[in-house]
GULUMMAR-960250 format. One line per field, with one value per residue (C-alpha): x, y, z; residue in three letters; residue number from 1. Coordinates in Angstrom, 1 decimal, always signed. Layout:
// residues N
east = [X,...]
north = [Y,...]
up = [Z,...]
r = [ALA,...]
k = [NUM,...]
END
This chain:
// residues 284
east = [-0.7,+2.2,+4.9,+4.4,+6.1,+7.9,+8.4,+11.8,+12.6,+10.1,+11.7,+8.9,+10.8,+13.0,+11.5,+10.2,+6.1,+4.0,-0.4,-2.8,-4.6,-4.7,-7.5,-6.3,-2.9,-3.7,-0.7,+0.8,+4.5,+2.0,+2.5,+6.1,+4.4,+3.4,+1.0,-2.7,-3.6,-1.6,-3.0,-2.9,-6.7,-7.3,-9.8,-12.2,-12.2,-10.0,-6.2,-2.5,+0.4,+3.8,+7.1,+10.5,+14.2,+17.2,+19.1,+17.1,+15.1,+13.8,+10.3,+7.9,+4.9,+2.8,+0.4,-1.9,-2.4,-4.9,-7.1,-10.8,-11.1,-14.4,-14.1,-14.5,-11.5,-8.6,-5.1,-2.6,+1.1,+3.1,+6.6,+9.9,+13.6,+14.1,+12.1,+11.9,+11.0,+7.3,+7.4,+7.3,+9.2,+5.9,+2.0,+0.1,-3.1,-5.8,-5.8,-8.9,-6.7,-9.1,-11.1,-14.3,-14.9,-16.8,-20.5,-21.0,-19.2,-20.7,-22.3,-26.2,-27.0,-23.6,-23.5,-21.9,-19.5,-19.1,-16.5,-16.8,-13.5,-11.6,-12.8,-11.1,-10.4,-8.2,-11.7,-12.2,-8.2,-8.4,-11.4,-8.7,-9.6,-6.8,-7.3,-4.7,-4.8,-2.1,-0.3,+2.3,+4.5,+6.0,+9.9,+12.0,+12.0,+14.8,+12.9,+13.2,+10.0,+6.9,+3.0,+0.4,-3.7,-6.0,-10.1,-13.1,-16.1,-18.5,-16.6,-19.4,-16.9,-16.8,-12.8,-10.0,-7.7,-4.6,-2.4,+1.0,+2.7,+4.6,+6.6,+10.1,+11.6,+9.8,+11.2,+10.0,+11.3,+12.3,+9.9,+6.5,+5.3,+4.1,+0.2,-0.2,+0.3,-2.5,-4.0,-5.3,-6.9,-5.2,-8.0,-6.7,-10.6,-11.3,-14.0,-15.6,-17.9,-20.3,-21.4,-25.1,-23.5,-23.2,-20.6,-18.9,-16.7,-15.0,-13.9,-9.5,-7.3,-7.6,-4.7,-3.9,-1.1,+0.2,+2.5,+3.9,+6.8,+9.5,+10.7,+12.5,+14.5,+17.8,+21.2,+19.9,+17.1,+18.6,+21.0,+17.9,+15.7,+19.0,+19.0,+15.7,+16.3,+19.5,+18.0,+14.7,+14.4,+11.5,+11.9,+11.9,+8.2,+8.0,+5.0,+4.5,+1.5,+1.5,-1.5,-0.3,-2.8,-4.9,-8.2,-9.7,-9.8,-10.4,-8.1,-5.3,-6.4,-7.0,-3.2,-1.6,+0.1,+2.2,+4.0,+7.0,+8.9,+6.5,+9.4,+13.1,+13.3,+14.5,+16.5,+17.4,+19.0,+17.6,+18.8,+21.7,+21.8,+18.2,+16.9,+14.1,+12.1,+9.5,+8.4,+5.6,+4.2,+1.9,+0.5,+1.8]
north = [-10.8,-8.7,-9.8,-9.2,-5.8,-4.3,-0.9,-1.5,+1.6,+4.5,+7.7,+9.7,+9.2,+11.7,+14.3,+17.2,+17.3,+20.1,+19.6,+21.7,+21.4,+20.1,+19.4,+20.1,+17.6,+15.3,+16.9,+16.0,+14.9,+12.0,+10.3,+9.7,+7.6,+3.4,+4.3,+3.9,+6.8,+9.1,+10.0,+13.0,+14.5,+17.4,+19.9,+18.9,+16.0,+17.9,+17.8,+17.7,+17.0,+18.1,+16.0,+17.9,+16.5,+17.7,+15.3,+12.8,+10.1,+6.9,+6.8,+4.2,+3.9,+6.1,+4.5,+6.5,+4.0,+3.6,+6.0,+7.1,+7.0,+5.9,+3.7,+7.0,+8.8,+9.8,+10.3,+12.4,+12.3,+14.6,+14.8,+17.8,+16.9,+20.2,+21.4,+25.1,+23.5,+24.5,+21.5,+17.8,+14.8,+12.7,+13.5,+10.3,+12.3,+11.7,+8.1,+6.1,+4.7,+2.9,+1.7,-0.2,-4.1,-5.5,-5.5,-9.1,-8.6,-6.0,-6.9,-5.5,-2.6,-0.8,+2.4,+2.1,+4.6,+2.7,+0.0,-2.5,-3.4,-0.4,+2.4,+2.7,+5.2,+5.8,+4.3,+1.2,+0.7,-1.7,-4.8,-4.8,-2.4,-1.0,+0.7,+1.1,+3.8,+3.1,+4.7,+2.8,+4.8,+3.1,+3.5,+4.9,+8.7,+10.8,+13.6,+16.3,+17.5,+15.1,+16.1,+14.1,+14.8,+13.2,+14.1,+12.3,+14.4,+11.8,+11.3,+11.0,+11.7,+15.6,+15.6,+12.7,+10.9,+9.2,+7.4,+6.4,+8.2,+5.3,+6.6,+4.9,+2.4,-1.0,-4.6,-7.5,-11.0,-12.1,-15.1,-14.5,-16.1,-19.9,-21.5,-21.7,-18.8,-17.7,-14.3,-14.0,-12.0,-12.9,-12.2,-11.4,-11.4,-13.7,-16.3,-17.5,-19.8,-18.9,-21.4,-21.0,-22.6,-19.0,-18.5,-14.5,-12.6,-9.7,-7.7,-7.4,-6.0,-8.0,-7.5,-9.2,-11.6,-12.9,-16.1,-17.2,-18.7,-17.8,-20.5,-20.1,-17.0,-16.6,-15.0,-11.5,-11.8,-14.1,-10.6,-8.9,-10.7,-11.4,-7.8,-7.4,-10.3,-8.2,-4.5,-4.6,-7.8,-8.3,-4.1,-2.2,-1.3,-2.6,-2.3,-5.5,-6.1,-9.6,-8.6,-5.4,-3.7,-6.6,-6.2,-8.1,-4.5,-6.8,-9.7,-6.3,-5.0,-8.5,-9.0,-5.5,-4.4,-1.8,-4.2,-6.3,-10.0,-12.2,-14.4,-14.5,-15.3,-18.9,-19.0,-21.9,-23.8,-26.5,-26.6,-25.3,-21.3,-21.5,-20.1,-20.5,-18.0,-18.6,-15.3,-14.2,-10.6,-9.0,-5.6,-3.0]
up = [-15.5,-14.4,-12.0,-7.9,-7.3,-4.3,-2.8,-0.6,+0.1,+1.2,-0.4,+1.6,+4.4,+3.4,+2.2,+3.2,+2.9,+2.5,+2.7,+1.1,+4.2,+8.0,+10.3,+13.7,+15.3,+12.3,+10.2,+7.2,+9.0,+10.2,+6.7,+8.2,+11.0,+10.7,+14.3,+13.3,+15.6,+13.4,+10.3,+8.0,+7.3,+4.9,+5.3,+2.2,-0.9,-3.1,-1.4,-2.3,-0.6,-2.2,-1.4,-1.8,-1.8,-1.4,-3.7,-6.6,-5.5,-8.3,-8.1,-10.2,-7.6,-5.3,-2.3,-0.3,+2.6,+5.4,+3.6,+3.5,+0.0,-2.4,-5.1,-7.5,-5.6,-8.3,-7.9,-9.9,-9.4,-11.0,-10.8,-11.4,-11.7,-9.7,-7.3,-9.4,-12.4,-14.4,-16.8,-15.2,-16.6,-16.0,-14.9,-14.4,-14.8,-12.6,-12.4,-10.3,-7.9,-5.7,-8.8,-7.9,-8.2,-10.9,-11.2,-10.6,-7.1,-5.5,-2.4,-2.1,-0.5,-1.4,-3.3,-6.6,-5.4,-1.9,-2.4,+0.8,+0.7,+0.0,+2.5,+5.5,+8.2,+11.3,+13.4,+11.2,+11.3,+14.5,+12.1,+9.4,+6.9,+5.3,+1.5,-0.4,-3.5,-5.6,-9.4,-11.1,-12.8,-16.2,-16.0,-13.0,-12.9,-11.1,-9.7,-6.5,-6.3,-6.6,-6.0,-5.0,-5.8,-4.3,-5.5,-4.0,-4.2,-3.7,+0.1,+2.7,+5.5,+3.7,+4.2,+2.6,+5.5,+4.5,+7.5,+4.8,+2.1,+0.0,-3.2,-4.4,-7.2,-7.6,-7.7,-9.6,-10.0,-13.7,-13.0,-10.9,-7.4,-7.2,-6.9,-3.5,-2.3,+0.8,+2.4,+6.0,+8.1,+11.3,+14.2,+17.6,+19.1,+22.0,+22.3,+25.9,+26.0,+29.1,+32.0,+30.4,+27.1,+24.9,+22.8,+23.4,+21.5,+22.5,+19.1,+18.9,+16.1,+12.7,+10.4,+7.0,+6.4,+2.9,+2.2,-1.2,-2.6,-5.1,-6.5,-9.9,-8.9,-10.8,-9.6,-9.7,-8.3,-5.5,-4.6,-4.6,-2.0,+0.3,+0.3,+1.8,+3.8,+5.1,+4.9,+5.7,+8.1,+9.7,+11.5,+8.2,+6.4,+2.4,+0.3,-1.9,-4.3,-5.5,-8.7,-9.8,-12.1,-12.5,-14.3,-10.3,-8.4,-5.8,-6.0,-6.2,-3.0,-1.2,-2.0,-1.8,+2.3,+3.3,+6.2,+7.5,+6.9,+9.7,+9.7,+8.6,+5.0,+3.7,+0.8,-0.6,-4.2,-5.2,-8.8,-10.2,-10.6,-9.5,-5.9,-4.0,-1.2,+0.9,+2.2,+4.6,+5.3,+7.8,+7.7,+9.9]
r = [UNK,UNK,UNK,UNK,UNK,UNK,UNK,UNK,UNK,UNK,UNK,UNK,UNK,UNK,UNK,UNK,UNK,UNK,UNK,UNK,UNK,UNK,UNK,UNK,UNK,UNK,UNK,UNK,UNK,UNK,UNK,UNK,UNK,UNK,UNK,UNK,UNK,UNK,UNK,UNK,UNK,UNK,UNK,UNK,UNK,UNK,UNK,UNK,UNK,UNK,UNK,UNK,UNK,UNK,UNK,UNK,UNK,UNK,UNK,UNK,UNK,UNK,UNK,UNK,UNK,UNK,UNK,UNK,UNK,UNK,UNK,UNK,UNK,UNK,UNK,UNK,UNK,UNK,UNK,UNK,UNK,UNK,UNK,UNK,UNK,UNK,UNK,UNK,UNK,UNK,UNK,UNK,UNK,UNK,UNK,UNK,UNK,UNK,UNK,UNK,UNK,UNK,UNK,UNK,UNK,UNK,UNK,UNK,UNK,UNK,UNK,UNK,UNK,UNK,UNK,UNK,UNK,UNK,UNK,UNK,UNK,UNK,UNK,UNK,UNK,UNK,UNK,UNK,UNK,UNK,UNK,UNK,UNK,UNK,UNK,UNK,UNK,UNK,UNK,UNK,UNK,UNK,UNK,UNK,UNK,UNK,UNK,UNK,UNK,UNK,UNK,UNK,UNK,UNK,UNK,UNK,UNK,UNK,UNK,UNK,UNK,UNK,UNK,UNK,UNK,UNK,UNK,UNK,UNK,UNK,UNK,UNK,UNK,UNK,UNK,UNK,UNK,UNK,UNK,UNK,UNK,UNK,UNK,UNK,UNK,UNK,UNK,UNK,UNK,UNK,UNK,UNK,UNK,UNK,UNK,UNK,UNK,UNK,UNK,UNK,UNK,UNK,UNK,UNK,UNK,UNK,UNK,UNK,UNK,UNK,UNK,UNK,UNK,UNK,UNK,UNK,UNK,UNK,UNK,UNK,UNK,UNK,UNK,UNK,UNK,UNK,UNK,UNK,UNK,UNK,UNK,UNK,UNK,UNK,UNK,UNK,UNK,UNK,UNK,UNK,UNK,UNK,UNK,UNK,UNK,UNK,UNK,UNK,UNK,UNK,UNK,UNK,UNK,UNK,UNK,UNK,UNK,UNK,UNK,UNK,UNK,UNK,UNK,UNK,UNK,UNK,UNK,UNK,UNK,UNK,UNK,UNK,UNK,UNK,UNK,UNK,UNK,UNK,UNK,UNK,UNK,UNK,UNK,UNK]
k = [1,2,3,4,5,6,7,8,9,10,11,12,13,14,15,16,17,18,19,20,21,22,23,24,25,26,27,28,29,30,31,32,33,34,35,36,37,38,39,40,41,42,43,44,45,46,47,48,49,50,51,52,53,54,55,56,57,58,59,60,61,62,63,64,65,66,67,68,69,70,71,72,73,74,75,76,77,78,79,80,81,82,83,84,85,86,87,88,89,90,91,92,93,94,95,96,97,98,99,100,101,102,103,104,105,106,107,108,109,110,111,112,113,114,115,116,117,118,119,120,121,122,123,124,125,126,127,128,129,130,131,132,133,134,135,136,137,138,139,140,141,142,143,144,145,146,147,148,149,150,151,152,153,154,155,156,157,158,159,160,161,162,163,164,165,166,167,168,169,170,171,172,173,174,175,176,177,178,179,180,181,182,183,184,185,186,187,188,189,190,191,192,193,194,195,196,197,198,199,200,201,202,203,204,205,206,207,208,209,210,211,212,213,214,215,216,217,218,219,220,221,222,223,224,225,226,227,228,229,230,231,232,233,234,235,236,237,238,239,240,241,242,243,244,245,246,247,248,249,250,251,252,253,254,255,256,257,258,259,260,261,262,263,264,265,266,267,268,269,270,271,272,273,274,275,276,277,278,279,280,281,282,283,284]
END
């Protein structure tokens, strides 16, 4: 099982983005956005978005966030050390990035192409859906000039809807996340109970919340987290993944956000040379 992984530092921010295609005000500059309501939608199932720097930016992962994608939707990301260059320094390929779960866990009734978790959409954002496609890029690339494909075909909504672009250089501890860490879906609905004895609810926001605990972090690793403790607080986005390409497509998404520090984070030494962090994250 691979280590939990971080994005810190959105690169996308930065750049400058061009679509293949937009459907109406829902324009690709709205991948620069955390607001639900503002989402970038292309025109059919087969779309691109093309991100362009002025100066190099590291980049080992790729997230298309809050999207509409099927369990059969691939991604390709393909990226230029210049933005004039023909050759790339890496193409992923088309990778299925919001890969299906297993056949035992399949709920009944759901197309095979129809993962219940995954799909998503700016209307569905509000009940805590949030899917997440995602390509892990082996190494950290230099590049000035990134594309991003996206292909669903088998889409029912006829068009593919992404509300986040994520790309940057990942993070990992030298020694992984404790047992006992926790996901919730933190539900802002109300309950009232009636004078005739029936329970109500009236349906709120649901977002996702994840808690665990680093506890055997050495010296680097300590710099590392005080930075995001410092940088990133609990204002700046981060993408973290705690089961990074695990075989469990759904124990990956379950555990996957694109969010902020809930709290401020404690870091503590309760051994010599080793730290510990308890850290907890909700979805933006």
């Amino acid at each position: 099982m691979s280590n939990i992984r971080l994005i810190w530092d959105n690169a996308v921010d930065r750049a400058s983005l061009i679509a293949s295609s937009e459907a109406g005000s829902l324009v690709v500059a709205n991948l620069y956005s955390d607001l639900k309501a503002k989402v970038w939608r292309a025109l059919d199932v087969n779309a691109g978005v093309v991100c362009m720097w002025p100066q190099a930016e590291t980049i080992s992962c790729v997230v298309a966030a809050f999207n509409n994608l099927t369990s059969l939707a691939t991604m390709r990301v393909v990226g230029y050390t210049y933005e004039t260059d023909v050759r790339p320094i890496f193409d992923t390929g088309a990778v299925q990035c919001a890969a299906p779960p297993g056949l035992g866990q399949f709920m009944w009734g759901s197309p095979l192409g129809e993962n219940f978790y995954q799909r998503g959409g700016a209307s569905l954002f509000a009940y805590g859906y949030g899917g997440y496609g995602v390509v892990w890029i082996p190494g950290n690339h230099a590049v000035r000039k990134l594309e991003v494909h996206l292909f669903d075909l088998d889409n029912p909504d006829t068009y593919i809807e992404v509300g986040r672009l994520i790309a940057g250089p990942v993070w990992s501890p030298r020694y992984n996340f404790n047992f006992g860490h926790n996901v919730t879906y933190v539900d802002s609905s109300r309950r009232t109970r009636t004078e005739a004895g029936d329970l109500r609810g009236e349906r709120g926001p649901k977002w996702r919340r994840i808690e665990f605990e680093l506890s055997n972090m050495d010296s680097q690793d300590r710099a590392a987290m005080l930075r995001l403790a410092r940088v990133n607080g609990t204002t700046e986005s981060l993408f973290v993944s705690l089961f990074p390409e695990s075989d469990d497509k759904l124990l990956e998404q379950s555990y996957q956000l694109w969010g902020k520090f809930a709290d401020s984070v404690q870091l503590s030494q309760p051994n010599y040379d080793i730290y510990t962090a308890r850290v907890a994250m909700e979805e933006v």
